[in-house]
LUMLUM-23253 format. One record per residue (C-alpha): residue number from 1; residue in three letters; z, y, x negated. Coordinates in steps of 0.2 Angstrom, whole numbers. Layout:
<pts>
PT     i    aa       z       y       x
PT   NUM   Ala       Z       Y       X
...
</pts>
This chain:
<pts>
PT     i    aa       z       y       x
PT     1   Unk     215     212    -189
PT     2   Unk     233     217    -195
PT     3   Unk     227     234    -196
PT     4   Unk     222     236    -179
PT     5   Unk     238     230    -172
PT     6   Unk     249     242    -181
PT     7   Unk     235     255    -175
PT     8   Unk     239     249    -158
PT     9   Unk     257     249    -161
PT    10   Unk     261     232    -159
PT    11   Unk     268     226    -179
PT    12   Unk     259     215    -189
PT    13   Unk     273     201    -192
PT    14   Unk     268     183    -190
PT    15   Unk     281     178    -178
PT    16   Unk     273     189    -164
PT    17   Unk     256     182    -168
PT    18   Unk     256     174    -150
PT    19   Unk     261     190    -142
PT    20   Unk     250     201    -149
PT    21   Unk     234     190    -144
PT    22   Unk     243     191    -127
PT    23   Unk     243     208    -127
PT    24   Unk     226     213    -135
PT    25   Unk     219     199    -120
PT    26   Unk     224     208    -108
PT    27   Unk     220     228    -115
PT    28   Unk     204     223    -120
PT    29   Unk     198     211    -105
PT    30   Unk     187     219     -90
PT    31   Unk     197     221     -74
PT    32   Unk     184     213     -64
PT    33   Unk     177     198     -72
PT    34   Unk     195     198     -83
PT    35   Unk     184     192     -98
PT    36   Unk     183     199    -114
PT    37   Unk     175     216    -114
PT    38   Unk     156     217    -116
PT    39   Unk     148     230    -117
PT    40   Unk     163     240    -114
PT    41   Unk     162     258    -104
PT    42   Unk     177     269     -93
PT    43   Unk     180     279     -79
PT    44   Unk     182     297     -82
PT    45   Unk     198     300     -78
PT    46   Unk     210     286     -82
PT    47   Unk     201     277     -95
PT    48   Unk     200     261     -87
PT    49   Unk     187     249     -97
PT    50   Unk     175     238     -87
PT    51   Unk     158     230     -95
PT    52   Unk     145     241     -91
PT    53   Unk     136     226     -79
PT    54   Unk     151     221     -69
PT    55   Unk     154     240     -66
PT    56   Unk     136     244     -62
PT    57   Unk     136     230     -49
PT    58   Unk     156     236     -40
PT    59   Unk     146     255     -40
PT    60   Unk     130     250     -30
PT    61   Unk     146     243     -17
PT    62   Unk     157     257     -19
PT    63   Unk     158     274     -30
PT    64   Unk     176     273     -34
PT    65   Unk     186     267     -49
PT    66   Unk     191     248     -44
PT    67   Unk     209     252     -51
PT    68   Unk     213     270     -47
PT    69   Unk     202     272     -34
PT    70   Unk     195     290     -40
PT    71   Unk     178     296     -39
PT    72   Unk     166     287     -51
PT    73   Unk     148     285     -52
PT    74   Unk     133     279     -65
PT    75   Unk     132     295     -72
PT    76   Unk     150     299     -74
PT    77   Unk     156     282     -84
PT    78   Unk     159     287    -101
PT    79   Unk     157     274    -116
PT    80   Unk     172     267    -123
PT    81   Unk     181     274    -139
PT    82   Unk     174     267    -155
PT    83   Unk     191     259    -157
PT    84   Unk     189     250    -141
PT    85   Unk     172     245    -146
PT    86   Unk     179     238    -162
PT    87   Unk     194     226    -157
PT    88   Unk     183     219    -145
PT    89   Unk     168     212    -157
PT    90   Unk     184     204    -166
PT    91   Unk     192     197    -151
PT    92   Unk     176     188    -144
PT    93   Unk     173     170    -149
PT    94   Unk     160     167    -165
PT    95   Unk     152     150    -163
PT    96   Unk     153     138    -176
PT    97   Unk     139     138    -190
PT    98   Unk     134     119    -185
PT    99   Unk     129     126    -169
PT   100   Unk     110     119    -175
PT   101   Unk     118     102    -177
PT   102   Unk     122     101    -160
PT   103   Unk     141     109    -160
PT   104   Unk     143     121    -144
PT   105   Unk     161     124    -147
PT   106   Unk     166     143    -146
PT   107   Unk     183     147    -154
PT   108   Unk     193     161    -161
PT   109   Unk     190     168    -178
PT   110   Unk     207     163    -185
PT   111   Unk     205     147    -179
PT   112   Unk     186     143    -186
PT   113   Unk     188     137    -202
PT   114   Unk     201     125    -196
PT   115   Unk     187     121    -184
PT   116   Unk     172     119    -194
PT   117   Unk     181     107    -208
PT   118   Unk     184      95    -193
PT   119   Unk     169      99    -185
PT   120   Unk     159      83    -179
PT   121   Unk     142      89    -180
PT   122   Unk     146      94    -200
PT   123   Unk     133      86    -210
PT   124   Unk     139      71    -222
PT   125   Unk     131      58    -231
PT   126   Unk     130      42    -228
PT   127   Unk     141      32    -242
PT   128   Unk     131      15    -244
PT   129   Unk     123      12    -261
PT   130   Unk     107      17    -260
PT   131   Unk     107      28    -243
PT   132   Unk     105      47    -244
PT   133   Unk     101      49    -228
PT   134   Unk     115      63    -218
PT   135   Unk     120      62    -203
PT   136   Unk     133      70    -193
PT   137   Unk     150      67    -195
PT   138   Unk     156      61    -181
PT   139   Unk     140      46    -180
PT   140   Unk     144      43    -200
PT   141   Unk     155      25    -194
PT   142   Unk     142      20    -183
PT   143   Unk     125      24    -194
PT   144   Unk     136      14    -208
PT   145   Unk     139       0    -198
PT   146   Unk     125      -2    -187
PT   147   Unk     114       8    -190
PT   148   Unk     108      11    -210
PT   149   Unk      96      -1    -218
PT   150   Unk     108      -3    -234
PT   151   Unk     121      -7    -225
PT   152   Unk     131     -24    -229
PT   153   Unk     127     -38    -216
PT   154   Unk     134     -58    -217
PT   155   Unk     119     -69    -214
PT   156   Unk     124     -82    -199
PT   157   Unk     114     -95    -205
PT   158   Unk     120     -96    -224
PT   159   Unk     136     -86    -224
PT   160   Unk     128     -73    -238
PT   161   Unk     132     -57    -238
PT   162   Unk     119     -47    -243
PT   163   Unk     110     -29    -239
PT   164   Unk     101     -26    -225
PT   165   Unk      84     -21    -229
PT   166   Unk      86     -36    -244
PT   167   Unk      89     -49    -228
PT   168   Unk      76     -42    -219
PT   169   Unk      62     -43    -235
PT   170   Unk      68     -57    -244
PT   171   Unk      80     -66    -238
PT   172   Unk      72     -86    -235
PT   173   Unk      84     -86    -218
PT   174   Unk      78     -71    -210
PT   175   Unk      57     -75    -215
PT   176   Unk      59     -95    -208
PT   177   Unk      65     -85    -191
PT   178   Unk      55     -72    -191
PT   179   Unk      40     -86    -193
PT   180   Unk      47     -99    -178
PT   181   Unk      47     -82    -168
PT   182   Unk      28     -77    -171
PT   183   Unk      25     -97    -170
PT   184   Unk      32     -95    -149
PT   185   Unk      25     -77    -146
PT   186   Unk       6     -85    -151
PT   187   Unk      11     -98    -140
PT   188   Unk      18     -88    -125
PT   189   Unk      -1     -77    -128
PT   190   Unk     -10     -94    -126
PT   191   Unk      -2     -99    -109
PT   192   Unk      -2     -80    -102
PT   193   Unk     -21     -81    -106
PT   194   Unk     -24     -98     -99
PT   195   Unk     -13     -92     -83
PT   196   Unk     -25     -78     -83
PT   197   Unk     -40     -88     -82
PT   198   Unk     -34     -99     -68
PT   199   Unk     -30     -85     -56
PT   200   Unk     -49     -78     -60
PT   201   Unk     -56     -94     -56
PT   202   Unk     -45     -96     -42
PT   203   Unk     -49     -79     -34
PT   204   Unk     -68     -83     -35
PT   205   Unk     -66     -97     -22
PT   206   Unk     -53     -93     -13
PT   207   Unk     -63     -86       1
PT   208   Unk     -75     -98       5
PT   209   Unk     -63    -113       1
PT   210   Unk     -50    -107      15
PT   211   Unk     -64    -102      28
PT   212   Unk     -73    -118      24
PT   213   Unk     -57    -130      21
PT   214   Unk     -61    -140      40
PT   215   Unk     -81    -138      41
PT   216   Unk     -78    -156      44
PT   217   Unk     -71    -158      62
PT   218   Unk     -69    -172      74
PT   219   Unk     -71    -172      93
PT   220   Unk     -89    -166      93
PT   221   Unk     -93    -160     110
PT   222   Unk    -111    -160     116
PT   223   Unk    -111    -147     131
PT   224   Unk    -109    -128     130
PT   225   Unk     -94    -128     139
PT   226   Unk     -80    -142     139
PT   227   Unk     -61    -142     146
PT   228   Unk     -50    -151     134
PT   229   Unk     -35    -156     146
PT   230   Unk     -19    -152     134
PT   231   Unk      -5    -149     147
PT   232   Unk      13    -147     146
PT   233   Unk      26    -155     153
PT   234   Unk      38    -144     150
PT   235   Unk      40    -127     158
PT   236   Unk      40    -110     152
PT   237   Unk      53     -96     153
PT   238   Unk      42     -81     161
PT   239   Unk      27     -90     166
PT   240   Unk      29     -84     183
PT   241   Unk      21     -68     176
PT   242   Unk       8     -75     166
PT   243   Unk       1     -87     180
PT   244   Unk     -15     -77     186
PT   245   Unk     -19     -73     165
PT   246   Unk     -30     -80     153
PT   247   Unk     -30     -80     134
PT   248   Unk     -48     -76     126
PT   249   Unk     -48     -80     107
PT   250   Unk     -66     -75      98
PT   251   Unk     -75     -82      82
PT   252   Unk     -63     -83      69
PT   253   Unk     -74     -92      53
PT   254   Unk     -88     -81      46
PT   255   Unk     -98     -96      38
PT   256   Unk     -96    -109      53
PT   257   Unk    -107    -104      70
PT   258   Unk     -97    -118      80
PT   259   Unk     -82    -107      74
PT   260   Unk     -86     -91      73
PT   261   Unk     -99     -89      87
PT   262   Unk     -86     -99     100
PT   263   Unk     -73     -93     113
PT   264   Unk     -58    -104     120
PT   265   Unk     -50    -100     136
PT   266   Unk     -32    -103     139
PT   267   Unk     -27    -106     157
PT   268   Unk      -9    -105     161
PT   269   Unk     -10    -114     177
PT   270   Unk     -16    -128     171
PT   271   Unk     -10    -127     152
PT   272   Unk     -28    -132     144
PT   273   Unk     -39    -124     133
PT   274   Unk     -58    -122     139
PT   275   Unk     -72    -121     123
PT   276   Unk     -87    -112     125
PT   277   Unk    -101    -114     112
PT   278   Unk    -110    -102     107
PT   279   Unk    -104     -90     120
PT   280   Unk    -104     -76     109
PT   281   Unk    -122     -67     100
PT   282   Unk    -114     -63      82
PT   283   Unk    -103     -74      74
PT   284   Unk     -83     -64      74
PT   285   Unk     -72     -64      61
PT   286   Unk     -60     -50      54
PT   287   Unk     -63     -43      73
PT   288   Unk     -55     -31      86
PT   289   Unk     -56     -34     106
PT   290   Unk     -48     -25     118
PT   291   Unk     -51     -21     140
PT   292   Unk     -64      -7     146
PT   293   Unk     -62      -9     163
PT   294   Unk     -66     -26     168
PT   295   Unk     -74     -29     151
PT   296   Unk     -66     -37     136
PT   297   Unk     -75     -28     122
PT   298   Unk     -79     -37     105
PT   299   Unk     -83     -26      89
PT   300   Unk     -81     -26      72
PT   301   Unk     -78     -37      59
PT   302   Unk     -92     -43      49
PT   303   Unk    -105     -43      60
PT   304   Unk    -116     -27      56
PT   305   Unk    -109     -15      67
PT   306   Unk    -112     -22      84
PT   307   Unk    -104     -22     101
PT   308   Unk    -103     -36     114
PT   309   Unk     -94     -40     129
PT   310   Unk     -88     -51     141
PT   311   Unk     -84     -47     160
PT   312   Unk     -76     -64     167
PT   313   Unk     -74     -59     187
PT   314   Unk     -91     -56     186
PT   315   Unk    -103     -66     175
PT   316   Unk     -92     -77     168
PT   317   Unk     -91     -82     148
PT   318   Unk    -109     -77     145
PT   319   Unk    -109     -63     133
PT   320   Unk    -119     -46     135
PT   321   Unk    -124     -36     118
PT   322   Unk    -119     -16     122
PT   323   Unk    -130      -6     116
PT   324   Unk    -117       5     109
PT   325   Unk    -116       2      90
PT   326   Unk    -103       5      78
PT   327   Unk    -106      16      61
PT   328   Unk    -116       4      47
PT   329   Unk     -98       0      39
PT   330   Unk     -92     -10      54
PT   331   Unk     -76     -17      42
PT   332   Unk     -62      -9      53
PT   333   Unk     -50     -10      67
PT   334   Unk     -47       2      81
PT   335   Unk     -44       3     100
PT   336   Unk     -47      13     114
PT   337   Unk     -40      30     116
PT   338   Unk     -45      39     132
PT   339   Unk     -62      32     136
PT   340   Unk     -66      33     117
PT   341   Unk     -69      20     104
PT   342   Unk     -56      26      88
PT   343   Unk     -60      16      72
PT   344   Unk     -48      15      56
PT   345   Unk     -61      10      42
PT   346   Unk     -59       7      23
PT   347   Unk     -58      26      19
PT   348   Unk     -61      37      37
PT   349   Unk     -57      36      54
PT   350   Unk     -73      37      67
PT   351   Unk     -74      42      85
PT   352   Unk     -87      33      93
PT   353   Unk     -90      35     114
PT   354   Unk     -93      21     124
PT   355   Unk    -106      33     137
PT   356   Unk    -114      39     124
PT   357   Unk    -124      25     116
PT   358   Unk    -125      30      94
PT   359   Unk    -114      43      96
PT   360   Unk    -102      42      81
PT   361   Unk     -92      56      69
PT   362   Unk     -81      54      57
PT   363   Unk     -65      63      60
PT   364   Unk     -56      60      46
PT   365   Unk     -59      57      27
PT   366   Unk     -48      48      18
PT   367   Unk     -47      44      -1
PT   368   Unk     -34      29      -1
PT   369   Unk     -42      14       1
PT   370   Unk     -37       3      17
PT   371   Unk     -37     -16      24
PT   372   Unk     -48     -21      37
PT   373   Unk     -36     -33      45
PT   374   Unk     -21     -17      47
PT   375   Unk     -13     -20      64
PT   376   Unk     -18      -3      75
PT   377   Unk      -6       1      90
PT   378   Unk      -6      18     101
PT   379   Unk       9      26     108
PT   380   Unk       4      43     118
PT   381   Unk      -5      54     106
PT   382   Unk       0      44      91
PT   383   Unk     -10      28      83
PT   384   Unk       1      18      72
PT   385   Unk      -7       6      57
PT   386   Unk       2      -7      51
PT   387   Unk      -1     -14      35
PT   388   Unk     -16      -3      29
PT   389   Unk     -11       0      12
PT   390   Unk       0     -11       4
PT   391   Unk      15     -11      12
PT   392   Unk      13       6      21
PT   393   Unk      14      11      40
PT   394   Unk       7      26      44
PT   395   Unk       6      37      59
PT   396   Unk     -11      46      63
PT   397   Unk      -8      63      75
PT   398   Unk     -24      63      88
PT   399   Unk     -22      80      92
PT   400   Unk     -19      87      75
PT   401   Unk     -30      76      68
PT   402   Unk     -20      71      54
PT   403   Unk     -12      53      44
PT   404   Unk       8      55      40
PT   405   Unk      15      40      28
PT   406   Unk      31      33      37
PT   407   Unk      45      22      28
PT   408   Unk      37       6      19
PT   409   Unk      40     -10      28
PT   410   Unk      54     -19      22
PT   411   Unk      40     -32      13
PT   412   Unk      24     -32       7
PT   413   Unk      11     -40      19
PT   414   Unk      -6     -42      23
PT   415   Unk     -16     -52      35
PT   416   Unk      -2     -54      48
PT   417   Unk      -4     -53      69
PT   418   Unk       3     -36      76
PT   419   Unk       6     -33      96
PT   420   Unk      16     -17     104
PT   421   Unk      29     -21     115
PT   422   Unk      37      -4     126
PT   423   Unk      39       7     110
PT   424   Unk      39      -5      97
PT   425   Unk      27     -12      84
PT   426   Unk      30     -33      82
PT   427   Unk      22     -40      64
PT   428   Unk      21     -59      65
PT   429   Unk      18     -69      49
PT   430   Unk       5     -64      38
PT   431   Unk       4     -65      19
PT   432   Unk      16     -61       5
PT   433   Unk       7     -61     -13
PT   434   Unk       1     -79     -12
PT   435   Unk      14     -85       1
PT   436   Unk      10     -87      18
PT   437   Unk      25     -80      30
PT   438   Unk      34     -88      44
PT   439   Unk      43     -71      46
PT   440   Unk      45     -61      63
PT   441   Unk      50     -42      64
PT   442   Unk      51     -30      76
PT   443   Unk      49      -9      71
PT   444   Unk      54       4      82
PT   445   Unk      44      18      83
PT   446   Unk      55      30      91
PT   447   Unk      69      27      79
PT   448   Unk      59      21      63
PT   449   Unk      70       4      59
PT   450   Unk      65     -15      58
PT   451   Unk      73     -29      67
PT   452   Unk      72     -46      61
PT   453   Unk      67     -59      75
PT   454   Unk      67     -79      75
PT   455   Unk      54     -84      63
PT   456   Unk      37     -93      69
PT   457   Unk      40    -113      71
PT   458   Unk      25    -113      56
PT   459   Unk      21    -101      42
PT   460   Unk       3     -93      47
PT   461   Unk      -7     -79      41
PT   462   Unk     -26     -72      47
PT   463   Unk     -17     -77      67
PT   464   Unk     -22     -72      80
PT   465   Unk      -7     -64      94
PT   466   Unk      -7     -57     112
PT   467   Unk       6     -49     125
PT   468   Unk       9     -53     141
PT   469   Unk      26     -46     148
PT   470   Unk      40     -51     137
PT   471   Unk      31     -68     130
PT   472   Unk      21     -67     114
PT   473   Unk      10     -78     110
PT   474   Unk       0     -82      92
PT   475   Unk     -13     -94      88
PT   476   Unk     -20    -102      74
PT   477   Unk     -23     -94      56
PT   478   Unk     -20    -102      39
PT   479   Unk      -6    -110      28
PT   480   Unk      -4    -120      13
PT   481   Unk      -5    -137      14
PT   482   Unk      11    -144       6
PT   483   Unk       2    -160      -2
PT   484   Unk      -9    -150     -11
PT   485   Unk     -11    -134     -23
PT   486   Unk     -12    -117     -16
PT   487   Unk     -30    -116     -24
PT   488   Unk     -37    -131     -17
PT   489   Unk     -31    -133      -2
PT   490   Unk     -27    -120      14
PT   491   Unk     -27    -128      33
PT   492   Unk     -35    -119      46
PT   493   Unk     -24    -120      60
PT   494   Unk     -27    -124      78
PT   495   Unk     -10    -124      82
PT   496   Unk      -2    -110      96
PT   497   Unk      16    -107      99
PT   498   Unk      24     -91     110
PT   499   Unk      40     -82     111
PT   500   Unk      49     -73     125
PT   501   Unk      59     -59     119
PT   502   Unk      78     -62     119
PT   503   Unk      76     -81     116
PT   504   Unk      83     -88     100
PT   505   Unk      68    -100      94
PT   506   Unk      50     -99      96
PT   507   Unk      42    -115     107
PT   508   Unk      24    -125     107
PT   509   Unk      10    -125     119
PT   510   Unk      -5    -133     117
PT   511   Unk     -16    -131     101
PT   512   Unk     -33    -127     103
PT   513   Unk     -49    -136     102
PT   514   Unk     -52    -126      83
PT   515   Unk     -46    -122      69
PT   516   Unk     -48    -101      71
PT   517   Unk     -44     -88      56
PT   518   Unk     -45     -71      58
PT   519   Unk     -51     -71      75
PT   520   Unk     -45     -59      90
PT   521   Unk     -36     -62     104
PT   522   Unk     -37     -54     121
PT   523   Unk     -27     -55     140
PT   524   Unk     -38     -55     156
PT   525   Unk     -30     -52     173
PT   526   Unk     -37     -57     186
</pts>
């Protein structure tokens, strides 16, 4: 290197070491990226050096030297001298030779053999007796420590210092341990597999204990229809509205014809709840109602598909079988869109038409399995369902024909009541895991964000819940019965509370005749 410098003309004495690097920086540097040359070329007539690529890119800009501003193109950029060329494979910074170790340290030449005896990624080997393992310098402390098997460790039960891998093998502390520690894993195994086994079993008969748990009922009534006078005393914020309405609630036990074939009535004038027996052709449960025309329509559910309904201002609470008939795999929700029946099943969505008797396509295949009690709500063009999978709300596009995922709700739920309230979606109770859910909230679908309301006066899942104005009201379902275990014992409730929205609590009204779960609920004008 001296002999380059005294080429150059700048001496070769130590003290000017500083200087000269100074000075060779900035002769051998490119003038537009002001790094070490690379690839170094000139312009023709002053001989100023650029790499060729930062060059090449200035010229497809401009044609003229960037320093003296004389003509220059591709053609005319001559290499640089051999000299040049030379200085600058000397100035530019080696790597160090650990660099396969890890090191990424660039540095200059006089300075890297300083550097690689310090290097931290230099290989070394380990210094415990009996370890030949390298490693790199800078982990050496910590493999020696912590790490290495032959390392020298004080047992804490004995105060012996010992090796490692001799503690480990032999040493009588560390094998009593290591036997009390298989002794509980066995025993963790056992109880994880007798857990096991008790959910099974428990799953089995979970269905038919909950829908069977209040087979036995008292107040046997002997006509078809019967009033059960339950009024209230008290008054109700918003009634005024509600006067002239009436609640329907249908079926809601799939084993139990009193239940499941049944219809209550509840008259806000007088405050009672009428039974009608046997009112209905098919017993409901896991059901959808809503209004066509003066018709409250009953469908799905697990009742083969079929379609009855009801026209109160006309014929009363005798029930008339449709002979419209939903798709084979009746296990769905949906609601009327625009004179025609839309149905969310386990993996499609079907169109069915009312006018049209057995006229049904599919207009959507899906490949996610969904839940048949998923809360279904329209808002224009766009069906919302709540609850489907998981924890999921999804948005399905009528016109396009198409299902969007929207933010999770804030819990995992299943088997709760649903009811659309101006351009919101409410979730009332429902089921969380294995816990049944007193919680109310409120989604917005304009805005996509949840509200918390007051929570139901009971926990409840499988309700039932209707609308009227700005009073909810939900009705019956299940909960555990605190005196028992989860597994034995659910209540069906016959219990019914409402809610007028801006309220701080939730209030009673009178309970029903039955004990209802899963059934559907429906509003009638008159």
């Amino acid at each position: 290197m001296g002999q380059i410098y005294s080429f150059l003309g700048y001496g070769n004495t130590t003290g000017n070491n500083n200087q000269e690097a100074l000075l060779l920086g900035e002769d051998f540097s490119c003038k537009i990226c002001l790094e070490v040359l690379h690839d170094p070329v000139q312009c023709q007539n002053n001989e100023h050096y650029f790499c060729r690529k930062c060059v090449t890119k200035h010229l497809g800009n401009s044609e003229r030297c960037p320093l003296c501003m004389d003509q220059l193109t591709l053609e005319t950029l001559r290499p640089a001298p051999r000299i040049v060329a030379s200085v600058v494979s000397q100035l530019k910074k080696p790597r160090c030779s650990h660099v396969s170790r890890g090191c990424e340290e660039n540095v200059q030449v006089e300075e890297l053999l300083l550097h690689e005896q310090t290097c931290g990624y230099a290989p070394v080997v380990c210094s415990n007796e009996g370890c030949k393992e390298t490693v790199n310098r800078r982990d050496k402390e910590s493999h020696e420590t912590e790490e290495c098997k032959f390392r020298k460790i004080t047992c804490e039960s004995c105060d012996e210092e010992l090796v490692y891998v001799d503690y480990y093998k032999n040493h009588q502390c560390s094998l009593r341990l290591r036997k009390e520690i298989d002794e509980i894993k066995l025993r963790l195994d056992e109880m994880n597999d007798a857990l096991k086994q008790i959910v099974s079993t428990g799953t089995k008969h979970k269905m038919k204990l909950a829908t069977n748990s209040e087979c036995v009922r008292n107040n046997k009534q002997t006509s078809r229809q019967e009033e059960v006078p339950c009024k209230s005393s008290t008054a109700i914020r918003g009634e005024k509205n509600v006067v002239n309405g009436q609640i329907f609630i249908f079926g809601g036990d799939l084993f139990d014809d009193e239940i499941g074939k049944s219809v209550e009535v509840f008259n806000w004038s007088t405050k009672t709840w009428t039974l009608i027996k046997n009112c209905l052709f098919f017993q409901r449960w896991h059901s959808f109602s809503f209004l066509y025309g003066k018709k409250i329509m009953v469908c799905g559910g697990y009742s083969k598909g079929r379609i009855e309904y009801l026209n109160p201002s006309e014929s009363g609470y005798t029930a008339t079988v449709s002979s419209v008939s939903l798709p084979s795999n009746a296990k769905c929700n949906g609601l009327l869109h625009k004179g025609r029946l839309l149905t969310f099943h386990k993996k499609s969505v079907v169109e069915t038409s009312l006018d049209s008797p057995g006229e049904s396509r599919t207009l959507l295949a899906e490949k996610q399995d969904r839940n048949i009690s998923a809360g279904v709500h329209c808002f224009g063009n766009n069906i919302y369902i709540v609850g489907g999978i998981e924890s999921s709300m999804e948005k399905y596009d009528v016109v396009k024909n198409e299902i969007k995922t929207l933010p999770s709700l804030p819990y995992t739920v299943s088997g709760m009541a649903t009811v659309a309230y101006k351009d919101n979606i409410i979730i009332l109770g429902g089921l969380h895991g294995e816990k049944a859910l007193d919680d109310v909230v409120m989604f917005n679908v304009t805005n996509q964000e949840y509200k918390k309301l007051p929570s139901l006066l009971e926990t409840r899942y499988g309700c039932a819940a209707v609308i009227i104005g700005d009073m909810i009201v939900v009705m019956g379902g299940m909960k555990k019965d605190n005196e028992s275990d989860w597994m034995d014992h659910m209540m069906v409730l016959k219990t019914v509370e409402y809610y007028v929205i801006g309220d701080s609590a939730w209030q009673k009204l009178p309970a029903m005749n039955l004990g209802r779960s899963y059934a559907t609920a429906c509003v009638y004008m008159y």
